[in-house]
Structure formats: structure tokens, C-alpha cells
N, C-alpha and C positions, 0 to 999 in steps of 0.2 A: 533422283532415281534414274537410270539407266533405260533407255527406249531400245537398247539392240535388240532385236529380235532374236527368239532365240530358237534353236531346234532341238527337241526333247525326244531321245536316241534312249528306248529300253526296252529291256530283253530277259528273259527269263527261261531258264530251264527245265528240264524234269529228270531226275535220277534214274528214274523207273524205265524213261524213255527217250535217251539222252540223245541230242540234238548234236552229230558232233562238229558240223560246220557254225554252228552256231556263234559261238568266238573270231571265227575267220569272219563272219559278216561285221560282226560288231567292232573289230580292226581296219576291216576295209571303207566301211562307212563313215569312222572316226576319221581315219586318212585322208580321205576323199576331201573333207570339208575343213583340213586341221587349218588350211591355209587360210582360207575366209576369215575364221575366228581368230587367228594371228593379225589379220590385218584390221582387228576389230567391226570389218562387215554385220559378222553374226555373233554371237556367243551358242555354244554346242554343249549344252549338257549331258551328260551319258551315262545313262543308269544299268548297269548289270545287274542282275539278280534285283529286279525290281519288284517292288510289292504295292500291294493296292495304297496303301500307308504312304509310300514315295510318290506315286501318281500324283494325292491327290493334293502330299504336300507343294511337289514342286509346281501344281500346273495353281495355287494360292501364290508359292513364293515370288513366281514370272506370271502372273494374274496377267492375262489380255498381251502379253510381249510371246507367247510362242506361237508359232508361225507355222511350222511342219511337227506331227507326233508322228511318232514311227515305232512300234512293236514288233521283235523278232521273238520268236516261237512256237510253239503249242499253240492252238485257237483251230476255235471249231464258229458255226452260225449264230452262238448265242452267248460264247464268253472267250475269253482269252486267259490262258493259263501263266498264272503269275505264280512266284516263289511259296507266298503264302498260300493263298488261295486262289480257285478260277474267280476273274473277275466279270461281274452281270453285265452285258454288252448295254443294257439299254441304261443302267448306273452309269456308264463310263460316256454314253453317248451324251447324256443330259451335260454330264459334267463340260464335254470338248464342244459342245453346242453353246454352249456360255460362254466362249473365249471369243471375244470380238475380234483378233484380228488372226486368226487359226486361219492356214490355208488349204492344209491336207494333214490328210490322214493316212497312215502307208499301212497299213495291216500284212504283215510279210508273213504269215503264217497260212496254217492248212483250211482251207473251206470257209473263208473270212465272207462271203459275202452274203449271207443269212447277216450279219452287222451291216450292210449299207444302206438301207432303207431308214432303220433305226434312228443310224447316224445323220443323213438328208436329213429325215424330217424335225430330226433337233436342231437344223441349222450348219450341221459342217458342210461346208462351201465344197469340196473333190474328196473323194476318197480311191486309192488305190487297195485293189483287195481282189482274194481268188474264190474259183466257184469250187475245185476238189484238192484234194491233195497233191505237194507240193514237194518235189526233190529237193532236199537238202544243197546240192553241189547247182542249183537253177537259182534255189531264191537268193543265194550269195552275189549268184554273177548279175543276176539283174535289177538288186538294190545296189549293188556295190556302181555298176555300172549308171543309174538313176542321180546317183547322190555327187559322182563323177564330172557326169552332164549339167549338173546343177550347180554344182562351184564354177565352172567355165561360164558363169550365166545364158547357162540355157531356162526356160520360159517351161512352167512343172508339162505344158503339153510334149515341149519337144524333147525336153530329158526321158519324159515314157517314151515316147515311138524311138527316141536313140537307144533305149535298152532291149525295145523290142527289137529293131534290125541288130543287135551284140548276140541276142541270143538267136537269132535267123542267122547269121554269120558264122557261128559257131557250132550248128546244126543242131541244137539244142530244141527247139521248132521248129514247128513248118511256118511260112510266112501266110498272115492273113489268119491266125487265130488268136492275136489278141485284139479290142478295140477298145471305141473310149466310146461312152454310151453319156450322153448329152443328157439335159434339162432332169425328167422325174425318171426313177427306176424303172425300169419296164424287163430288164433281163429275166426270162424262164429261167428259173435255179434248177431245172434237170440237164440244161447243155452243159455237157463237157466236149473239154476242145485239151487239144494235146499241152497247150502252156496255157495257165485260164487264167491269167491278171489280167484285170479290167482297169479301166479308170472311168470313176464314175462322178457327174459333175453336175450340181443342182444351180452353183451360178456362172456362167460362161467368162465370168472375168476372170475368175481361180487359173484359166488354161494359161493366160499370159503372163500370170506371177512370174517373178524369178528372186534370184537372191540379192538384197539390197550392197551397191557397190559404189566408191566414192572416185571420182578421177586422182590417178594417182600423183600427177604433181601438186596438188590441194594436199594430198597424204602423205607426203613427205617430206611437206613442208606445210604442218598446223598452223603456224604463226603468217601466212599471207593474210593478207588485210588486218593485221595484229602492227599497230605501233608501236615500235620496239626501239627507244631513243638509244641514238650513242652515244655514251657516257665514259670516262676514263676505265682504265679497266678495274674490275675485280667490284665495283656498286653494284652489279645486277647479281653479284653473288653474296658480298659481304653483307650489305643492310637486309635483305630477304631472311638469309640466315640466321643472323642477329634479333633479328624481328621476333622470331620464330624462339630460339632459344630465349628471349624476356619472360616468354609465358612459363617456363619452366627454371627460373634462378631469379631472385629480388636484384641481386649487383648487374645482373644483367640492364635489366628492363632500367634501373637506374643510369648505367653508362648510354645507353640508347637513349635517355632521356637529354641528360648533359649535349648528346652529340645535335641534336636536333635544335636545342636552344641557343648553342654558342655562336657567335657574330665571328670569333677570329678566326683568320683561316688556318693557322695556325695552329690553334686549339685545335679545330676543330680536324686536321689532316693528324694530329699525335689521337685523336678519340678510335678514329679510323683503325688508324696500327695496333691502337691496343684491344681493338674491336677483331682486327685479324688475328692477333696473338692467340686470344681467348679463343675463337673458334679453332683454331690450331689445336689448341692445348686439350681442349675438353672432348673433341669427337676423337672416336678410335683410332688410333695412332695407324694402322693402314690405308686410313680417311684422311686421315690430319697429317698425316708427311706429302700426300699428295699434294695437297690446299697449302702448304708451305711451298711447293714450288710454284703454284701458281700466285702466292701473295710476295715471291723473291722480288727483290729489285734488281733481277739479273735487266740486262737488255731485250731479250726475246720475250721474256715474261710483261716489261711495261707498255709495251707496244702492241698490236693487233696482228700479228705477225704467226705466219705459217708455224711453227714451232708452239706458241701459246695454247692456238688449235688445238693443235694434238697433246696437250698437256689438258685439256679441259675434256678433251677426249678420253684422253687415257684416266682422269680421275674421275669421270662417270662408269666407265671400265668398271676402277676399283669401288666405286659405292655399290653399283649393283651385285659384284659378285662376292662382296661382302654381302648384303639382304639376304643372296641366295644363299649363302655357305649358313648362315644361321638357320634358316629353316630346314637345309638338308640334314643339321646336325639336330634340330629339335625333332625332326622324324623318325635318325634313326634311336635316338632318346628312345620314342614314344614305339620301338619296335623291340624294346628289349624283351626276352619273355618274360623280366621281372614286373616289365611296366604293362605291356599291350596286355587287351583282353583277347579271349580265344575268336574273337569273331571280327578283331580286326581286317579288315584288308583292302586294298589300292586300286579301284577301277582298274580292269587291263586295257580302258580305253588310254592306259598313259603310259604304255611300255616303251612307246617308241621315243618319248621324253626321255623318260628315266635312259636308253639304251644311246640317246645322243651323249648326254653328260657320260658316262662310261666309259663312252670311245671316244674321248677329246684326244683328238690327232695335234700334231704341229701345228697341219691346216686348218682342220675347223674350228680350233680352240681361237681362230682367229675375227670370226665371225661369232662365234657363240656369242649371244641373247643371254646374260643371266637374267634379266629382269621379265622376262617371256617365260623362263623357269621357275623365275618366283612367283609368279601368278597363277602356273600350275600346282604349285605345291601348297600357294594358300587356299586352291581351289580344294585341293585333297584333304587338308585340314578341317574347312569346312564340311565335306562329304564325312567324314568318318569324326567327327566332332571333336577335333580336336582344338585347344585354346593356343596362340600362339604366345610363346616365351614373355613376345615383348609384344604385349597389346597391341600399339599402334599400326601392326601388321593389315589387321582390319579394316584402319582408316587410306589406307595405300590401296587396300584392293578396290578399298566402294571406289577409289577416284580414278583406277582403273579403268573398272566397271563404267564406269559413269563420262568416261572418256573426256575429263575435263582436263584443267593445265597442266597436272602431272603426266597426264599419259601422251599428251601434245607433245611436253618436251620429252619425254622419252623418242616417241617418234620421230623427234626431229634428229635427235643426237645419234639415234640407232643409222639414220639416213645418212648422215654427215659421216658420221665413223666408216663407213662402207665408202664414201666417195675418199675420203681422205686414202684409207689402204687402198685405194685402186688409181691415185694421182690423178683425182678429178675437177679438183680446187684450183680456179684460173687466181692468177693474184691478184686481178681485180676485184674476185670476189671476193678476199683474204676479211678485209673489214666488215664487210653486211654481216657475213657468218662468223667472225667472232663474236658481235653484240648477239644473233641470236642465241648460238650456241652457249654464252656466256649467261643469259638471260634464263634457258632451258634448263642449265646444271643447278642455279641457283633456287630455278623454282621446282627439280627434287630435291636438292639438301635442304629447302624450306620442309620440304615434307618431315624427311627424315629426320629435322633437329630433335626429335624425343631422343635421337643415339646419346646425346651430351646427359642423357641421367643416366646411361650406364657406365660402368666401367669394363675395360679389355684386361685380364688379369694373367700375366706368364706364371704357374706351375713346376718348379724347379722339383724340387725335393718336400717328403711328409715325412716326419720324424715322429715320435709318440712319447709322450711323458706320461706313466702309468705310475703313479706314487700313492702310499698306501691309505686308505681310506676316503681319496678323493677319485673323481671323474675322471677316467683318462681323456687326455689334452693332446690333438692333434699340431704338431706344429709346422706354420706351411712357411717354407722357402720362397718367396714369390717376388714378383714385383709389379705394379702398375704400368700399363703401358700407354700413354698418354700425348697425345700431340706428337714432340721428336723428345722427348724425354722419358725415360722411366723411373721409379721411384726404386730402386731396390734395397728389399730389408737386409744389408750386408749384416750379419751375426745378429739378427733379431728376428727370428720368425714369429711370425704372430700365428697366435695360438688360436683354435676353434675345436667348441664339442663335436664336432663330426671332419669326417675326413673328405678332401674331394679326390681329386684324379692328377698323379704327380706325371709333369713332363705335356703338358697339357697348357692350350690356350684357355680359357674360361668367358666366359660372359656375364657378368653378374648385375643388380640393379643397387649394387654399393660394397666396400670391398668390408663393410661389418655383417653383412646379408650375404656368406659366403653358402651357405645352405641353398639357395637356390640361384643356380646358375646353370649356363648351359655350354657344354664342354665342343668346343670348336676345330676341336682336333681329328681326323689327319688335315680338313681340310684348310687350315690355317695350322703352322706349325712354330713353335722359338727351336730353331735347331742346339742353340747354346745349353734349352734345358736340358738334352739329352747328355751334355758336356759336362754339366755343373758349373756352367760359366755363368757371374751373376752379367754381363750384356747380354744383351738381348740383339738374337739373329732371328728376324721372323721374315716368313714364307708362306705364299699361299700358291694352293694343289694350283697346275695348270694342265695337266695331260698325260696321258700316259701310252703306251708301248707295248701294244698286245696284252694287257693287264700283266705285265711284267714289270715294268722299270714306270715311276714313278717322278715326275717332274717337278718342281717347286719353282717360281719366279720370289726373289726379295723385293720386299715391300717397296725398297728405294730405286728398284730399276725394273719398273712394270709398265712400257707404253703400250702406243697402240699394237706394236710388232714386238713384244717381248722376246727375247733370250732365256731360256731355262737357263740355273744356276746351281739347281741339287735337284741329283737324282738320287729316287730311296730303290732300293731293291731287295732281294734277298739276300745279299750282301752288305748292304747300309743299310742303315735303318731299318730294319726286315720287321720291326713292331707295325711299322705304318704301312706298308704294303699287305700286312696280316689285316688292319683295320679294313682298306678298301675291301678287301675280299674278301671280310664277314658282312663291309655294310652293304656292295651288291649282292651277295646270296641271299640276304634277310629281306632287302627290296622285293628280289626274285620272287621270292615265298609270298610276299604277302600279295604281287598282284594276281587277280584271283579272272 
């Protein structure tokens, strides 16, 4: 289980009596701390439109791991006004009195402090809270600005008196009317003072919290004091993967067996190769053309060598923005009006996510995180219930969450990638950082080996055979797209009771189980099916042009500094530039 502490960010409105800064704080508060939780410091949950129901599940689901509650809205001396219902201060206090490692309470609403006595005396350690009502355009600048001071690790004392001089700076107060009011309550609840946030604090150690942080060369490099032997190349990738795939194929786990017993070297170098073949063959051919160059026997690829890097580079590249692209596509799935219910919708704590991916530039599309994207979006799945396509999604986020070997290598490779694009790799270090980095790739495609039970399917053309007195019979044009091979059904289409989506990449979990799959398209594309060509041209989205013109990289020339190779516009392709721009307006809508 996960010990990141977390901080539990909710907020609640009223129709009747509408808050309209209210959003602006719960944006600026997200921002403030988005980096922390990037960096895996903290984990930041954020509840919109929160109800007693969500409270009390989430402060069960992070039992004793949150750290800071923070409430923005409506609240009066004896409850705080939530979606559903007002919630009973001294309910909520027993509850946040329970949580052994709680360090503050921020109550950003009107007349909060009739609740701090409550709170004390059940045990919460600070609480920050007002004695009258509270201007909308004050409580934004001075939580936003609290939460600010608090990612730069300031100490919960000095992030309050830094938002109290923001708001003395800004003439928003006068100075010397807010304080911090030490040991037991003692405040007369008749003073009003022009700004009335208090900080009230029952045990004096609370004042010196700050947000937990890790030295950054330890962080950007997980694997220090990690033994990481060097091995010829492509063992820290092949045997892991292989490993990994036994549990899911009998010939697998069979060849792994053979390779482990044999004495010749011989033998045992041909088990190797056909150990690399298979992983070729069976992960999704945008996966598995990459892992073909890196199992070539070119000369840059057998050696340790400046070029292999950025080939292990660039196919971590492509595994993570493959993950991403599948969930972006099972989203906007679960956004169609046929499928979503009326009550769907998207924390707006994630617009500034969703608005990065949108405006993939030349430039940033060069640093983009898809694997920091996918952890947003399995987070979103989770919030609004949804199950992912391919189960195993779940099992990537606990290890996330849980910041073990998957999320190590992630970090390190995310680290390396950024030195490599900025020419920071001395050649001495060419060797150390290949075995890690070679090390790191293997132990997430160990993760990901459940990809080898699906298959990637190209969508040419659907034909219909309607003959009389039987079932009409969908017939799909298609082909498998597999390691560097496709299988195409030249003049045999294979027939199914339902239709899918012609011109289309698909995801399926077997190509007889054509009924449920998940359609991968604009952001994986075969440009060929637009042609009617049975090869197969495939391209995945890389950026786009004032939401104009539409970028594509080929599968077979995607490094670390790609070249776009097809642009789609209103001119070309104008189907797939129509897709982007129902799937952002549909995004748009739902966050809320």
C-alpha cells in the first residue's frame, strides 16, 4: 500500500447562492501543488462538488495517509455546506480527529470558526478558519497563495504569515489583523478584524510541518544503491519480458523453460533469438517494430553506444504513448451520449492536463509525459467509475501509487530522456546508463506483457451480406497488425454478427471477440485504410497547429526528436481533424 501522503482538496457549491470564485480557487490550489504530486512527494486528491458520501469515503480509502483537508465554500460555526447536504461540524470533526497523521484543517469558508474548538478538542493538531464572512476574490488570493508557499516547502507557520503579507501587499488588509492563536482556544467569537483568518493550533509541532520532499539527485536516479549488473545487451529486457509473457501462453513459459536448462551455448544463444522474435511478434506492432530495432544486430544496436540509448529511449516513447492513447480512446468511448450517463463528469481539477495534450506544439510534444497522462486518466476512471478496457490498467497504477520498480524506472528514463534531448550524456557515462536505462525499459514492458493477449486490428472496409431468411453478416476487410508483419485477409473477409468502425485502428482481446474492442483512432491511424490499400501505413497523432493541421509521426521513424510525416487537415484527411474536434468539445463539456 502507498504511504504518500495525501492532501484532500473539496469544495462544494450552492445554486441558490453561487460562489463564483469558487472554481478559480479550486484551479489555483490544484496548480500550486500539481508539481509536488508530479514528483511523487504528495498524492492530491480533489473533490468538486463533494458530498458527505465522498468525505467519508475517501478520508476510509487514504485511512491515516492525509495530511492537509481543505473545504472551499458555504460554511457557517456549526456545518459546512456540501452538494448534498449541510454537513454536522462536530460529525466531521470526530471523523478528521481519527486520522493520525492529519496536520491541518483549512476551512476557507464564511464564519468557520464556531468549528475550531470542536475540531481541537477531537484531536486535529492546526486548523486554519475565519470568525465572519469572507470576500470571494480574498479567500482565492489567500488559499491560492498558502498552498503556493507550501510546494516551495515552506513550514504550515510560514506559508500563513506569507499569505498574510500577499494580502497586506495587495491592500487587501490592513497589517496586524490576522494571528496564529497557540495551545487551547481562547479567541472571543465577537472580534471582527477586517481579514479574520486565524491559525489555530492545539500542538506546536503542526507549525513546522511542511510538505514531504526527496533530494533530487536520489529522484532522478531511483536505482542509486540498486545493483544493476552489466550484461550483454537486450537480457535486462528480453528474459524480464519473457518471464512475464509465460504466465499468460503454455509455449511460452515452455521455451523459458528449455532456455534455462540448456548447457550449449549455442542452444541456448538460438532460444534467446527466438525468445526475441516472439516478443516481436506478439506485442502491438507500434511496440514491437520499435523492440526490433533494438534486438537488430545492426552495430549501434550490439554495443552500449550513444545511438542504442536513444533507441531505448525512443521505445519507452512509444510504449507509454501507446498506454496513453488507449485510455484517451476508452474515454472518449465512455463520453458518447449513447454510452455516458447524464451525471458524468471530469474534475475541472484536470483541465490544465487535458489543455496540455491539445496544444501539443513541435516543442512540447517533445518533452511530453504520456505516462504522467496516464495516470491522470486512470485517476479519472477511478473518480467517475469507470472499468478500464484492458484490466491490467489497475495493476500499473497501484505500482504507481505505490512508487515501486515501475514508477523508479519510469523516473529514471523520464530523467535520461531529458538529458539525452539536451546533450548531457558525457561518453563515459554512455555504458553505466545503458544497463540502467536498458534495465528500467524491461522492468515496464515486464509490467505491460498482458499487451501480448491482445491484438492491434487495421479496419479497411465493412461490406454487409443480407441474404434471405438469415442474419445479416458484417464483412470486415481487415488485417492483424503484429510485430513487423500483418496478416491481411486479401479477398476473404471474415465475417461477424455486428459491425465495428471501417478505416479504423481497433484494440481487441482476440480477433473472434471482435464485439468488444476499443477503437484507437484518430489517435493511432493505418493511413493505407483510407486508400484501400491492403499494407498497412500506420501513424500515431503527435501535435497539432492552432487546432488546425494535424501531425502524424510513422511508426518506423519515431525517436527521441521525431519529424512529422502526414499532416491531416481540412484538406486531407478532414474525417480525422473533425474527430479531434468533437473529441475536445466532448472533453470540454464534461469537465464540470
Amino acid at each position: 500500500m502507498s504511504l504518500t501522503p495525501v492532501i484532500f482538496l473539496s469544495f462544494a457549491n450552492d445554486k441558490d447562492d453561487y460562489l463564483q470564485n469558487l472554481q478559480v480557487e479550486e484551479d489555483a490550489i490544484y496548480g500550486s501543488l500539481q508539481a509536488s504530486h508530479d514528483a511523487g512527494f504528495i498524492e492530491i486528491y480533489n473533490r468538486g462538488r463533494a458530498t458527505i458520501d465522498d468525505i467519508f469515503a475517501q478520508f476510509t480509502r487514504y485511512r491515516d495517509r492525509v495530511v492537509i483537508f481543505h473545504y472551499g465554500g458555504h460554511a457557517n460555526g456549526a456545518s459546512l455546506r456540501l452538494e448534498d447536504s449541510d454537513a454536522n461540524s462536530s460529525g466531521l470533526a470526530q471523523l478528521l480527529g481519527q486520522q493520525q497523521n492529519l496536520k491541518l484543517v483549512f476551512l476557507n469558508g464564511c464564519s468557520t470558526q464556531g468549528q475550531v474548538k470542536t475540531l481541537l478538542d477531537y484531536g486535529v493538531k492546526a486548523v486554519i478558519a475565519t470568525s465572519v464572512p469572507i470576500e470571494d476574490n480574498k479567500a482565492v488570493t489567500f488559499a491560492s497563495q498558502f498552498y503556493k508557499s507550501m510546494a516551495d516547502k515552506a513550514t504550515i507557520e510560514k506559508a500563513f504569515n506569507e499569505s498574510v503579507s500577499r494580502l497586506v501587499a495587495e491592500n487587501l488588509v490592513a497589517p496586524d489583523n490576522i494571528k496564529i492563536h497557540r495551545n487551547l482556544f481562547t479567541l472571543e467569537t465577537t472580534e471582527t478584524v477586517e481579514m479574520p483568518w486565524g491559525l489555530y493550533v492545539k500542538e506546536e509541532d503542526a507549525l513546522n510541518w511542511k510538505l514531504p520532499a526527496v533530494d533530487k539527485s536520489v529522484f532522478s536516479d531511483p536505482w542509486v544503491g540498486t545493483k544493476i549488473e552489466s550484461q550483454d545487451v537486450n537480457k535486462h529486457i528480453v528474459l524480464p519480458i519473457f518471464e512475464a509473457m509465460a504466465n499468460y501462453n503454455e509455449a511460452f513459459a515452455e521455451q523459458l523453460n528449455f532456455y534455462r536448462i540448456s548447457q550449449s551455448a549455442a542452444m541456448i544463444d538460438m532460444l534467446f533469438r527466438q525468445m526475441m522474435d516472439l516478443i516481436i511478434k506478439h506485442f502491438p506492432w507500434p511496440i514491437g517494430i520499435k523492440l526490433r530495432t533494438l534486438f537488430s544486430s545492426d552495430d549501434a544496436m550490439i554495443r552500449k553506444s550513444p545511438k542504442r540509448l536513444q533507441a531505448i529511449i525512443s521505445t519507452y516513447i512509444r510504449l507509454s504513448r501507446f498506454l496513453c492513447y488507449c485510455l484517451f480512446s476508452q474515454l472518449w468511448d465512455e463520453l458518447d451520449p449513447a454510452n455516458k450517463k447524464p451525471e458524468f463528469k471530469i474534475n475541472s481539477g484536470y483541465t490544465a492536463d487535458f489543455e496540455d495534450f491539445f496544444n501539443l506544439s513541435p516543442d512540447s510534444r517533445k518533452s511530453y509525459d504520456y505516462l504522467r497522462m496516464m495516470g491522470r486518466l486512470t485517476r479519472i476512471f477511478q473518480e467517475v467509475g469507470i472499468k478500464p478496457f484492458m484490466d491490467q490498467f489497475s495493476t500499473i497504477h497501484e505500482s504507481v501509487e505505490a512508487q515501486d520498480e515501475f514508477y523508479k524506472a519510469y523516473i529514471y528514463l523520464e530523467d535520461i530522456r531529458a538529458r539525452v534531448a539536451k546533450g548531457e550524456i558525457a561518453e563515459a557515462e554512455v555504458g553505466e546508463i545503458c544497463d540502467k536505462a536498458e534495465f528500467s525499459l524491461g522492468t515496464l514492458l515486464k509490467k505491460c506483457a498482458f499487451l501480448v493477449t491482445y491484438q492491434l486490428i487495421s479496419v479497411k472496409d465493412i461490406g454487409v451480406s443480407n441474404q434471405r431468411r438469415q442474419k445479416p453478416r458484417f464483412k470486415h476487410q481487415m488485417g492483424v497488425l503484429a510485430g513487423v508483419a500483418i496478416e491481411v485477409m486479401e479477398g476473404t473477409p471474415k465475417d461477424y454478427l455486428e459491425f465495428t468502425d471501417s478505416h479504423s485502428v481497433l484494440l481487441v482481446k482476440g480477433i473472434d471477440e471482435m464485439s468488444s474492442n476499443l477503437n484507437l483512432t484518430p489517435f493511432i491511424i493505418d493511413e493505407n485504410a483510407f486508400k484501400s490499400i491492403n499494407v498497412p501505413k500506420i501513424y500515431m497523432y503527435a501535435f497539432n497547429l492552432d487546432s488546425d493541421a494535424f501531425f502524424y509521426t510513422h511508426v518506423d521513424n519515431d525517436g527521441v526528436n521525431p519529424a512529422p510525416e502526414l499532416m491531416t487537415s481540412t484538406d486531407k484527411y478532414p474525417y480525422l481533424k473533425e474527430l479531434f474536434t468533437l473529441f475536445r468539445a466532448e472533453i470540454s463539456e464534461a469537465l464540470q
